[in-house]
C-alpha positions in Angstrom: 0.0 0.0 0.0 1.6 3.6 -0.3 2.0 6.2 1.0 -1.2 8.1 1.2 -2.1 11.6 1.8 -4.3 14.5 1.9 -2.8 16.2 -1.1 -2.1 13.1 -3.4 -4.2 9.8 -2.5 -3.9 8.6 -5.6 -1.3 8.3 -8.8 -2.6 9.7 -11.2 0.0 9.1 -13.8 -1.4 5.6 -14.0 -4.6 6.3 -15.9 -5.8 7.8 -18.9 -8.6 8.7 -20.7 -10.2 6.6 -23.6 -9.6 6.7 -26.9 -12.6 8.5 -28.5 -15.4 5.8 -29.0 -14.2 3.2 -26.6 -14.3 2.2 -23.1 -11.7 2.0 -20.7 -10.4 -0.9 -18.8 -10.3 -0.2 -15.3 -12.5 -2.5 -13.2 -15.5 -1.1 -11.3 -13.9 -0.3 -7.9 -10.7 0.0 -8.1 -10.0 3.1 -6.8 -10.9 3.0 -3.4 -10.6 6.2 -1.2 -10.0 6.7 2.8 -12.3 4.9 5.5 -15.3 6.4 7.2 -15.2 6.3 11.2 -17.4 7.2 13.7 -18.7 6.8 17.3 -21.7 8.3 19.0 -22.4 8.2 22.4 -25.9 9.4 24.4 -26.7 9.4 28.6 -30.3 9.2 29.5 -31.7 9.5 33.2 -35.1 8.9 34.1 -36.2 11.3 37.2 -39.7 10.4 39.3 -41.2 13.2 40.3 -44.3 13.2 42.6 -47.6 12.7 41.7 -46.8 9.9 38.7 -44.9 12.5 36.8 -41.1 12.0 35.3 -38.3 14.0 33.9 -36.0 12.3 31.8 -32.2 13.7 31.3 -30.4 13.3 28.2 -27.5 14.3 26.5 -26.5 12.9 23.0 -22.9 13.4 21.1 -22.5 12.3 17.7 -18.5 11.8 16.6 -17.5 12.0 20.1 -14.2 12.2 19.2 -14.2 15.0 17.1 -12.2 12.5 14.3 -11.8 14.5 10.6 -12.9 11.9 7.7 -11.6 12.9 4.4 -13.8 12.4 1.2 -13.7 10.6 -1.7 -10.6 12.2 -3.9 -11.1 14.0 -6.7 -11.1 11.2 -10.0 -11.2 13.7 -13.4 -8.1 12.3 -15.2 -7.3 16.2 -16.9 -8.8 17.9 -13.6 -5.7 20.1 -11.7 -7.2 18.0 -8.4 -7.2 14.7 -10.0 -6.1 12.2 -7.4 -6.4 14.4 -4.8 -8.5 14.6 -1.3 -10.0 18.8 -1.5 -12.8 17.5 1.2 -13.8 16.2 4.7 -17.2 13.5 5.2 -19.6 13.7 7.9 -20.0 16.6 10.1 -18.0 17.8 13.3 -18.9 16.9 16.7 -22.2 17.8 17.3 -23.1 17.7 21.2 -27.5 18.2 22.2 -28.9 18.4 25.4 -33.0 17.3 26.0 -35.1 17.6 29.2 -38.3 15.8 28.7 -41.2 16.2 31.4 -43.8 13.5 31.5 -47.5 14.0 32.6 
C-alpha cells in the first residue's frame, strides 16, 4: 500500500482517458478512497417526580471524538485535483442536550 495523503491519494499518472469511441479498462472499484469512522455516544436518566410524573435527562454526542474523515478524492483524469483529497465527510462533533417532562 503507499503512501497516502491528503494532497495526493492517488497516482494519477497511471490512468488515462479513452480513446474516442471506446471504453476504458479499469474495473468497477478499483480506486478506493479513505475509511469512514465514527462513534456516538448518548446518557439518558429517568427522574420520578411526585404525583406519577417524570423528567427524563439526556444528553446525545455524535463523533465524540471529534475524528476528521476525508472524502472521496477528486477522479477527473485532466482535472488540476485529479487524485487528490480537497474535502472532509460527515459533520463535526455535534453535542444536544434534552429535558423531557412526562405527565
Amino acid at each position: 500500500m503507499s503512501n497516502h495523503s491528503q494532497l495526493q491519494w492517488i497516482n494519477m499518472a497511471a490512468f488515462k482517458n479513452a480513446d474516442p469511441g471506446q471504453r476504458g479498462n479499469a474495473a468497477n472499484g478499483s480506486i478506493l478512497g479513505p475509511g469512514f469512522w465514527n462513534a456516538d455516544l448518548a446518557f439518558s436518566r429517568n427522574v420520578n417526580v411526585t404525583g406519577g410524573r417524570k423528567v427524563e435527562l439526556r444528553v446525545e454526542a455524535f463523533n465524540i471524538f471529534n475524528h476528521v474523515n476525508w472524502a472521496n478524492p477528486n477522479v477527473t483524469v485532466d482535472n488540476a485535483n485529479a487524485g487528490r483529497i480537497t474535502n472532509t465527510a460527515g459533520d463535526p462533533r455535534i453535542m444536544q442536550f434534552a429535558v423531557k417532562y412526562g405527565f
